[in-house]
N, C-alpha and C positions, 0 to 999 in steps of 0.2 A: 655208829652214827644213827641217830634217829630224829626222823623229821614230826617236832612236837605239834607243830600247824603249818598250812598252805591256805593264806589269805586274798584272795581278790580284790584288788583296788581299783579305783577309776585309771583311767588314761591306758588299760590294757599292761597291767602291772599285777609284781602277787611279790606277797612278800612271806618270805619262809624263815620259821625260827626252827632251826636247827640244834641238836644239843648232841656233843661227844659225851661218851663216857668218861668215868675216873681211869678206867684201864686205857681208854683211844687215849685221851689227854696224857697220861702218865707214861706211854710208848713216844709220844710227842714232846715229850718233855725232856725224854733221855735221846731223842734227836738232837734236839736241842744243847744241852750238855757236849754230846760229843762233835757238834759244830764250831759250839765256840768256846770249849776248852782252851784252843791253842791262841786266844788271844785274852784271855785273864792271868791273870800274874799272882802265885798263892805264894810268900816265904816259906820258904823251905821245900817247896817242889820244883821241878824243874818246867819250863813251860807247856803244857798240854798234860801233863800227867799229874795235876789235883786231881782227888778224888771230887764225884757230885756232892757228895755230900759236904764237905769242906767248902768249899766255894759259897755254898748256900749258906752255909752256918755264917759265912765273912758277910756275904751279900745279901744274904734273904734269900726264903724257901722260891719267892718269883721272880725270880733272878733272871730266869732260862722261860718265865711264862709268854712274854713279848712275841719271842721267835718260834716256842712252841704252839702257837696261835698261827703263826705266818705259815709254820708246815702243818697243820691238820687243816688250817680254810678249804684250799684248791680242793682239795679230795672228799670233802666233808660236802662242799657244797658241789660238786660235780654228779655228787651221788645222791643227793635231795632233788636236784634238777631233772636227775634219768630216773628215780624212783614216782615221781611226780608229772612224768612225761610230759617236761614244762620243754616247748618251743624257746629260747632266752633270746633276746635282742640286746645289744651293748655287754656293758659290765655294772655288777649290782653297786650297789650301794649297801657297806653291811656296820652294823651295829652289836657290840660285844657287849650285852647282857650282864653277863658273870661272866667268872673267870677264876676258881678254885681246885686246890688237887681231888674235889670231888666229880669235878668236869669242866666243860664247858658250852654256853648258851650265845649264839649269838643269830642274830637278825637280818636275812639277804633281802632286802626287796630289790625289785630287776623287772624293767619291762619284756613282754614276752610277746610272741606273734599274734597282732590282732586278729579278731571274729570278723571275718568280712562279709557283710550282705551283698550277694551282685543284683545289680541291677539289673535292665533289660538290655541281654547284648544279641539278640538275632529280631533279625527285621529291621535294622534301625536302618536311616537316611541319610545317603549322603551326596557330598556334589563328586564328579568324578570329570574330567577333562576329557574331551575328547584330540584324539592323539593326530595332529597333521605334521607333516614334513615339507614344507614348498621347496621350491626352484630354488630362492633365496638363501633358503636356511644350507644346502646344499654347498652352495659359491661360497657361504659365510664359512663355513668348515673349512672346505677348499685354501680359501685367502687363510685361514689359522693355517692350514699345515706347510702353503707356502710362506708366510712367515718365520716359522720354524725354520723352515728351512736356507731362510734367505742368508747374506753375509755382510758385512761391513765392509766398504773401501774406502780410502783417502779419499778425499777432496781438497783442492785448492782454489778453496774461498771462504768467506766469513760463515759464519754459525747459525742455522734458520733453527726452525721449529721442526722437529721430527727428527732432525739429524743426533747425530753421537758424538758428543765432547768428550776425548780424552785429557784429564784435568789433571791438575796437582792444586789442592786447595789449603790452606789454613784459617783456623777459623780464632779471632780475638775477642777476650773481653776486658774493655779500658786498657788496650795494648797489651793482656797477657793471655798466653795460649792455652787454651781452656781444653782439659782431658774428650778425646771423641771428635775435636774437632777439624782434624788432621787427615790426608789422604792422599794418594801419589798413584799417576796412572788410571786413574778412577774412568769406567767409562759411565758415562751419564746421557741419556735419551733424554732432548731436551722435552720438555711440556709432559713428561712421565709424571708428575706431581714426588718423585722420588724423593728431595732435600725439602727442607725448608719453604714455602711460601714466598716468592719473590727472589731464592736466587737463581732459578734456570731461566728465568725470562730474561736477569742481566748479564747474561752469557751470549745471548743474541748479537749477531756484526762482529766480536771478536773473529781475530784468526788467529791458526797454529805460529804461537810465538809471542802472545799477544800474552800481556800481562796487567793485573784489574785489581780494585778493590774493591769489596761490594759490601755495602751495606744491609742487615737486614733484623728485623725485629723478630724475635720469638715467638710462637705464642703461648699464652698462657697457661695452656693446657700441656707445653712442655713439662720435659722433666725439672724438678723445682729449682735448681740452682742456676737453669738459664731461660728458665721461664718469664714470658715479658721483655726479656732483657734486650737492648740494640746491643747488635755487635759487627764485628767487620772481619769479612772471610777474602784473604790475598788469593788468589785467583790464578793461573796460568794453564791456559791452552794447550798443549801439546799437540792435539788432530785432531780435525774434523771429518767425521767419517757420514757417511750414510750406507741405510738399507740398500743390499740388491737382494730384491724378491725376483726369484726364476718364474719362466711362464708356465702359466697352468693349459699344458700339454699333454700328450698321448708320451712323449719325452718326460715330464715331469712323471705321470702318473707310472709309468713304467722304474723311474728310482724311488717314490715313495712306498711302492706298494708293489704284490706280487701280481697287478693286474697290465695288461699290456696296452691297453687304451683309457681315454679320459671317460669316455663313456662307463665302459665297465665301472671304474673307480667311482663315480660319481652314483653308480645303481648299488653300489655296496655303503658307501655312505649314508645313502637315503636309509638303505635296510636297517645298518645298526643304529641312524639317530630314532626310528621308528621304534625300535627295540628299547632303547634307553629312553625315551619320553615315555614308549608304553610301563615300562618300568617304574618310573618317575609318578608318574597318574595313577597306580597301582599301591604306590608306595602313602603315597596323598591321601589315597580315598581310604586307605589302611589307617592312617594317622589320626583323619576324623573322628572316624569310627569308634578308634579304642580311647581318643579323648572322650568321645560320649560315655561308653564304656565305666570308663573312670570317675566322671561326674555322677552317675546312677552308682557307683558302691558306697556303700555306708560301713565305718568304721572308726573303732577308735585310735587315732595310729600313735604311739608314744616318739616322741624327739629324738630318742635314740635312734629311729631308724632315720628321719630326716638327715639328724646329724652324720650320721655312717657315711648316707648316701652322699651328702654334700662334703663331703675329705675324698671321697674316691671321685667325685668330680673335681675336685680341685690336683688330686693326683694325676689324674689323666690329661690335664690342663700343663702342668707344670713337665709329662713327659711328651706333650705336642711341643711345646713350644723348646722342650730337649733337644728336639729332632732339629731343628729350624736351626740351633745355635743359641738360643736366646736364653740365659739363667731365669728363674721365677723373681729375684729377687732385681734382676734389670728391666724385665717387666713393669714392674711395681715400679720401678724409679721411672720408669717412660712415662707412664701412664696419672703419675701421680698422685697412687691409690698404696693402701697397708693390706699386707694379707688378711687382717679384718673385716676389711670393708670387702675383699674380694669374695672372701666367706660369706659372708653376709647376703651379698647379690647371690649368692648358690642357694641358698635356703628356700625361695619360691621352687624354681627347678628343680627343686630335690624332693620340697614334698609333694607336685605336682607327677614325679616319675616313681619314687613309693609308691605312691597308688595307683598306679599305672601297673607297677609291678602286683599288686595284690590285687589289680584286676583278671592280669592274666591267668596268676596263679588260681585264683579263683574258679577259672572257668576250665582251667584243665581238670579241678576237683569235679569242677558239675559236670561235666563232659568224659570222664574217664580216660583221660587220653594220655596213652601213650608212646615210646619210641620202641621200635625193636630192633634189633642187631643191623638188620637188613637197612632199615633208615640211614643209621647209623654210617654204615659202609655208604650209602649211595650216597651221603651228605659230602664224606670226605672223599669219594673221585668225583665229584662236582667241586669240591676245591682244589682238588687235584688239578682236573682240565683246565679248571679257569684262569689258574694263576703257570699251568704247563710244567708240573709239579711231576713228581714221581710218587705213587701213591706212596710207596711204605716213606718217604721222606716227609709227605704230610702228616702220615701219624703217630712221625716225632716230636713234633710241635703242637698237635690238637691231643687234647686227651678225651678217650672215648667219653666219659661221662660229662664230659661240658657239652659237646656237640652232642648228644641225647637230648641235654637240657633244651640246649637249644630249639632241635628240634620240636622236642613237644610243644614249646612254647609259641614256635609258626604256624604248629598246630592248630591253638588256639585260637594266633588270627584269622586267621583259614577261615575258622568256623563262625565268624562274626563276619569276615566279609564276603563269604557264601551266600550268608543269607539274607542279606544288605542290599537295597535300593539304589543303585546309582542315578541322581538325578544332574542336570547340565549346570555348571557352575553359574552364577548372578548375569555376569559378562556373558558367557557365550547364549543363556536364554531370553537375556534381554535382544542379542541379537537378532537369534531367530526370530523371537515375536514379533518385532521389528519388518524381519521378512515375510511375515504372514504363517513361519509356521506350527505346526501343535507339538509341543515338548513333553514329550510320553515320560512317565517312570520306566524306568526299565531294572530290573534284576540284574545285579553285579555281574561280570562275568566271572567262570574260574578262574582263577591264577594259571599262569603259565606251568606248568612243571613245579619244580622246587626251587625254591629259590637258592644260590650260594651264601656260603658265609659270610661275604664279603657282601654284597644285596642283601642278609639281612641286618649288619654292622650297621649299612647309614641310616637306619630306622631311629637311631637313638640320638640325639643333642641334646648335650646340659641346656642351652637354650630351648629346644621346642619340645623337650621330654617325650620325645617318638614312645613306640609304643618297646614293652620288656620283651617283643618277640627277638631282638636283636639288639642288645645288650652290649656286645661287645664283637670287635671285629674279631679275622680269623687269627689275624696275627697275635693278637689276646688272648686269645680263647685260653691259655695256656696257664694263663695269670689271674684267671676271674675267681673272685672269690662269693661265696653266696650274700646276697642282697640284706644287706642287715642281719647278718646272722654271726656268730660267737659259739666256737664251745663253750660249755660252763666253768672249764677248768682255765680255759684262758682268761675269762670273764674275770674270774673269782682274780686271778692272777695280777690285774690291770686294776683294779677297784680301788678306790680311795677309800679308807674306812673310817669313820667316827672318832675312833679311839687311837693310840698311838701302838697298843698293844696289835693292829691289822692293818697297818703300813704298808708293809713288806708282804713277797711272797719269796720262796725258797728257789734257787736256781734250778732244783732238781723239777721242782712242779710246772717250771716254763718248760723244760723237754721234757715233758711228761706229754704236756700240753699242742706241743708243735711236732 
């Protein structure tokens, strides 16, 4: 194989013409031959045992050139790519030249890892929250855990607002029962917004026993086939229950928690919502920052990597809403929408988080930064403790070099929000000025320690495109694959090509490849 030129193109592209030899081509050829011998049919031979020569004479000397193309690409162009120390993004796009037993020429162009200019990422400005915990917020937790904890009992009387209808429902359109719209035993909190629009409020005054027809309109932004539509859902009561919330006691706090007074429990509370807002404001003032970050780089970024990125958000989508129970394609039928259009909406947030990624990466270049063994291990007993983990059971599930990646990548943040300005958000300094006071810049503080896996997981939403210090949770970490990136041989593998003669790739070069 010999790479005849390597072209640079706009949009962060190059395209490489490649040429086999007569001898590469001609080893390829009699691959070829001996693949698909066993399904040509020569009179007088039995099936797989024509000679090549015979076959060709019946068919033509390019009989076998097709699929001897399809086995010399992968390897032809895997080794253009590493001879060229070409970064690839996606799968090329190639173009077969020629194509004779004195060789063969053919054309990969392929986008490849953009030239990033970084901007300016130390010193810059940002708002940062300051962290309170009141009395309130305190009780508000409190009333969450005793709800949690509360129970339902009977009642014997008609149905208020708050209470729990245990229902049996069906649901009609023009008198016939329509798929989804059926259910038995169903408990239902009335004014949850749970059903429909207008049917939990005609649930009201019923009693257990009590049997209703209810009317109610769709809306439009239902799923299509009962979208808009009036329909009528039979109705029957079974029980009317309500909450019993326990008192929030020295008794209570002693079964929720390993503390023996209310006091205590309530000074541990304050602690950990302190910790998690401080967290939360840390993670904020992080997210500014590397949005600036990302605004100040300059590059050319090819679609290939937007597109990458936007399938692995839409993958990651389709296995949230896995976990829930929900199929992707019931989704779509809810919602009203085609996996087109849902693509589609991925496409900002996708090239908004590329370049987030090539910020980061960027500044781990400029910064030299990176993980050593010792990171590494402490990364994983901090997901160890945090999740109450058994170390060597974590690091069956995390693979050392993701959480390297990782790390360095916090790195990075680290080193933008080190040297960052924390200023009072809009709100809180129209406040103070309000109060007469003077609102200082102040110097970021350190980050706490190290952050966990799981702390740097929520950095990232396809909606706000957090910043590539955390990419993915822990629970992932296992599954990540690198950010717009392809070997070339899988590349080559996956490519649609010009010609019908570069189709195909050979099974052998997909497990070559993976």
């Amino acid at each position: 194989m010999t790479v005849k030129s390597c072209e640079k193109l706009e949009k962060s592209r190059v395209a490489l013409t490649i040429e086999a030899s007569a001898e590469e081509f001609e080893a390829a050829v009699n691959k070829a031959y001996l693949k698909m011998r066993g399904k040509i049919n020569v009179p007088g031979f039995r099936v797989g045992k024509a000679p090549r020569k015979i076959i060709e004479k019946m068919y033509g000397e390019e009989v076998f050139y097709e699929e001897a193309v399809n086995i010399i690409l992968p390897d032809a162009y895997e080794d253009a790519v590493k001879e060229q120390k070409l970064d690839v993004v996606g799968y090329p796009e190639v173009e077969l030249e020629s194509c004779t037993k004195d060789g063969v020429v053919f054309k990969c162009t392929v986008a490849v890892y953009p030239e990033v200019k970084l901007g300016q990422y130390k010193g810059l400005e940002a708002p940062k929250a300051e962290v309170k915990v009141a009395a309130a917020d305190v009780n508000a937790r409190l009333k969450e855990m005793a709800d949690r904890n509360s129970r339902l009992v009977s009642v014997e009387r008609a149905v208020k607002k708050g209470d729990t209808a245990d229902i049996d429902f069906e649901g009609f359109d023009n008198g016939v029962a329509f798929d989804g719209g059926k259910g038995e035993n169903f408990d239902l909190e009335i004014g949850s917004g749970s059903f429909v629009p207008g049917f939990e409020e005609q649930l009201i005054g019923m009693k257990a026993g009590e049997e209703k027809d209810i009317d109610i309109t769709f809306p439009e932004n239902y799923a299509p086939e009962l979208a808009g539509k009036p329909v009528v859902f039979h109705v029957k009561v079974n029980e009317v229950k309500v909450k019993e919330v326990p008192a929030v006691d020295d008794e209570f706090a002693k079964d929720v928690s390993e503390f023996d007074t209310l006091k205590e429990l309530k000074a541990d509370i304050k602690k950990k919502m302190t910790a998690e807002r401080t967290e939360a404001a840390q993670r904020a003032f992080e997210d500014v920052l590397m949005a600036k970050v990302a605004e100040g780089v300059e590059a050319e970024i090819p679609h290939e990597m937007v597109e990458l990125q936007a399938e692995r958000m839409m993958e990651q989508f389709k296995q949230q809403l896995a976990a829930q129970g929900i199929p992707f394609d019931q989704y779509l039928k809810m919602t009203g929408t085609t996996e087109a259009d849902f693509r589609k909406q991925s496409d900002g947030p996708a090239a908004e988080q590329v370049k987030m990624d090539l910020a980061v990466e960027a500044i781990i270049k400029a910064e030299g930064l990176e993980a050593t063994d010792e990171d590494v291990e402490n990364e994983l007993k901090n997901v160890a403790e945090k999740y109450g983990m058994d170390l060597e059971t974590v690091k069956k599930y995390l693979r050392p070099e993701d959480v390297k990646e990782q790390v360095i990548r916090e790195k990075a943040v680290k080193v933008v929000a080190d040297s960052a300005v924390a200023v009072a958000p809009a709100e809180e300094k129209a406040e103070l000025e309000a109060e007469g006071e003077v609102v200082e810049k102040k110097p970021a503080k350190k980050p706490a320690a190290k952050k966990t896996t799981k702390t740097a997981a929520k950095k990232t939403t396809a909606k706000t495109t957090k910043t590539a210090a955390a990419k993915k949770t822990a629970a992932k970490t296992a599954e990540k694959e690198p950010a717009a990136k392809k070997t070339a041989k899988t590349a080559a593998k996956k490519t649609t090509t010009k010609t019908t003669a570069a189709k195909k790739t050979t099974k052998k070069a997909a497990e070559k490849a993976e």
